[in-house]
N, C-alpha and C positions, 0 to 999 in steps of 0.2 A: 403496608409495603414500604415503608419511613426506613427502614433496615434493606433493600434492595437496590440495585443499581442495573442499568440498560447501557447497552453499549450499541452501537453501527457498526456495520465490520463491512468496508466494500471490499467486492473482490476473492469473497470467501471460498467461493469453489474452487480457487486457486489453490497450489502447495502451501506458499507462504499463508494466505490466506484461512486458508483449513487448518493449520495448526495455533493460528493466531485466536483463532477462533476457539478451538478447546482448550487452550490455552485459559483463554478468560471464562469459561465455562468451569474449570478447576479450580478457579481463584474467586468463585460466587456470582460472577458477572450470569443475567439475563441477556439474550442475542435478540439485535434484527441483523439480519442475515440477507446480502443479495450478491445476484451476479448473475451475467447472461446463460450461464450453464445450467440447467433445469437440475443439475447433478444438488443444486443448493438446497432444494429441496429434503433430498435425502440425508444430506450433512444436518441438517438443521433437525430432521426428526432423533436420526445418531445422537447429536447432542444434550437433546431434553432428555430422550431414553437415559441416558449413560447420568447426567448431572441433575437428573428432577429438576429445571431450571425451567422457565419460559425461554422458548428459542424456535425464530420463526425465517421462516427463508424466502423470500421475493428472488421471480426474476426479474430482472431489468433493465432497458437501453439507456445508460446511462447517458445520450446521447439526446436523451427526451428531459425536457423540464419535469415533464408534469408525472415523469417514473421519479423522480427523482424525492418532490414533493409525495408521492406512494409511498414511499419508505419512511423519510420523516413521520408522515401521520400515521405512519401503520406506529413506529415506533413510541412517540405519544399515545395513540390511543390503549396502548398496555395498561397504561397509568402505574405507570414504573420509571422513575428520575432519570433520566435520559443524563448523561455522567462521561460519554466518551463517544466520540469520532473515532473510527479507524478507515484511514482513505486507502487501503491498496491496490484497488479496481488499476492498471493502467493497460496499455497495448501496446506494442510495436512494430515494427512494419518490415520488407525487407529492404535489403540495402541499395539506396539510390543518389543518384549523384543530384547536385543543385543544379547543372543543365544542364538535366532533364528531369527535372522536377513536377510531378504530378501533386497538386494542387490541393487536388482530392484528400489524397494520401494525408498531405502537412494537415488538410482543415479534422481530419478524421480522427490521429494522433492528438492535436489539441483540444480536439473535442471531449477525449473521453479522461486523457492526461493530465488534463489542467481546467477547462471550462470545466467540465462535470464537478470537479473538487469545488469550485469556486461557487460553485450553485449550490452544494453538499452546505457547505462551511455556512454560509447565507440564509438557505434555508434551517438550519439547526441551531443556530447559535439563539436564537430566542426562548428555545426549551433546554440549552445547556446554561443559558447564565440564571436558568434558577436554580439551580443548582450548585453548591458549595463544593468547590474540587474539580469541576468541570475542565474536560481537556480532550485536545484533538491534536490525532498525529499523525501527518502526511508521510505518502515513501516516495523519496526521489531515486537517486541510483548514482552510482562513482561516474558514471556518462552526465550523470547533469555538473559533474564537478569541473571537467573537463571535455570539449566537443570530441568526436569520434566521427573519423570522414566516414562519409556514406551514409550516416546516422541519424542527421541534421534535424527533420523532425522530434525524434523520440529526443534527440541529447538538449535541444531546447524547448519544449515539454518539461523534461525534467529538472533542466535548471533555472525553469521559472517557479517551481514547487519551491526549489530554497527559497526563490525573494519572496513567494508567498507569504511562506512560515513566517518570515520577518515580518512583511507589514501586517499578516492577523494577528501577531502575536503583540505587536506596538498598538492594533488596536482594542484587544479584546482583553492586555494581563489589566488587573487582578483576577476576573472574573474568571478566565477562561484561559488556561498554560494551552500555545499552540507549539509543539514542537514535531521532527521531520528524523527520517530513519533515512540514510541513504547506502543499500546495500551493496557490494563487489559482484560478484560471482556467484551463486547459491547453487548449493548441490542438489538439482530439481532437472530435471526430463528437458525441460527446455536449455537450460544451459550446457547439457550433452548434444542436444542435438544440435546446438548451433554449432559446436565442436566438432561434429562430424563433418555438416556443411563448409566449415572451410578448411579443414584435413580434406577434403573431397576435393576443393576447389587447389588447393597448394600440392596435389600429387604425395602426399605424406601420411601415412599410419595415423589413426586418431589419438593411438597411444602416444605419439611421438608430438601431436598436436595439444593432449592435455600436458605433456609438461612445461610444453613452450608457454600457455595461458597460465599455468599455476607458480610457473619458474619467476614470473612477476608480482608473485602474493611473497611477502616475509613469510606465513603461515604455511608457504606452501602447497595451500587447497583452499578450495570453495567452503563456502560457510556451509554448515549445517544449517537446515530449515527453522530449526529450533533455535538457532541462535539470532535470527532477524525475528522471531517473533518475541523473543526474550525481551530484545531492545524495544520491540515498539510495549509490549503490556509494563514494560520498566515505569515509559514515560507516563502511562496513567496511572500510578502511584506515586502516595505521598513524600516516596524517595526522592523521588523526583517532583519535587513539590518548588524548586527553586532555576528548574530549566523551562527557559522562556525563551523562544525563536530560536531553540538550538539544533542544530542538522548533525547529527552523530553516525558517523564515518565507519560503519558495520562492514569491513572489506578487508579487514587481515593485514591491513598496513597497507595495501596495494596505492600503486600511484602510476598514473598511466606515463608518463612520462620521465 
């Protein structure tokens, strides 16, 4: 198995996640595969069918240590070089002001946003620095780059992903490249619907509401799914064999400001 490579993939039943996933399943990567969507299941058998690869799907709460520690060992006991982290797993919530801040909410967001990563990272890193090439790449979002009123949990969640990247990566390079994907807009189910909701909310056509959000991208539109999964399988390659705690700004130029 000396010629084989294992990968994590949180978050997999997700758009982003699902294509991130076959993605590395086209390029010879072996899958552990999770997420609270029992859908992962089915993604992960799709993937072995289609790539003859090892590819296995967990659900789980990311919310729990000892799910989290399940996946690690499921992913070691393949006895296949465990070679990459991919954190996508996150959540968001909806929009709430800081007073009247539910508690709840914030600890929930950070639970699954950033603690969970941080247990990922923790738990894995001893079976990826045996490994020569080893790398893990967190997703934060152009909201960690900059706060967004209402937002307050998910946008700092996200922008403590950046400082993450930084200090795993000051403690883990040579051994271990940690770097971070932080995408715009993605053209996914969920970022139409959030477009609807607040066309709904401002009295205004949805048509009229995507151009007002895209009229802010240089590109003009949301990223394709494929192009946030490009960036992250970019980073676990030897292309990328010299970025180290870099957070690469996958948003079409967009700047919220």
């Amino acid at each position: 198995m000396s010629d084989q490579k294992l990968a994590i993939i949180t978050g997999a039943a997700g758009e982003v996640g699902r294509d991130t996933a076959r993605r590395f399943a086209r390029n010879g990567w072996s899958l552990v595969l999770c997420d609270r969507n029992p859908e992962v299941h089915q993604l992960a058998e799709e993937i072995a069918s289609e790539s003859s690869r090892l590819c296995r799907g967990l659900v789980v709460d990311l919310a729990r240590d000892e799910e989290i520690d399940r996946v690690v060992d499921t992913a070691v006991q393949t006895g296949i070089p465990l070679l990459f982290l991919g954190l996508i797993a996150a959540i968001n919530h909806r929009a709430v002001s800081l007073e009247n801040m539910d508690m709840a909410v914030w600890d929930r967001v950070h639970s699954i946003n950033l603690r969970a990563n941080v247990k990922f990272i923790s738990a894995s890193v001893p079976f990826l620095r045996k490994n020569k090439g080893a790398s893990i790449v967190l997703v934060s979002s152009f909201w960690g780059r900059e706060g967004h009123a209402f937002f307050s949990p998910y946008c700092a969640s996200k922008a403590a992903l950046i400082s993450l990247t930084q200090s795993a990566a000051a403690e883990l390079a040579p051994d271990i490249r940690v770097n971070c994907v932080a995408p715009g807009n993605i053209n996914t189910a969920m970022h139409f619907e959030a477009l609807a909701v607040e066309a709904k909310q401002r009295g205004i056509p949805e048509e009229e509401m995507r151009r007002l959000e895209w009229n802010k991208i240089p590109m003009g539109r949301p990223a394709k799914i494929s192009e946030i999964s490009s960036a992250i399988h970019f980073l676990s390659t030897d292309d990328a064999g010299y970025f180290v705690g870099a957070t690469l700004d996958v948003n079409g130029g967009c700047r919220l400001t």
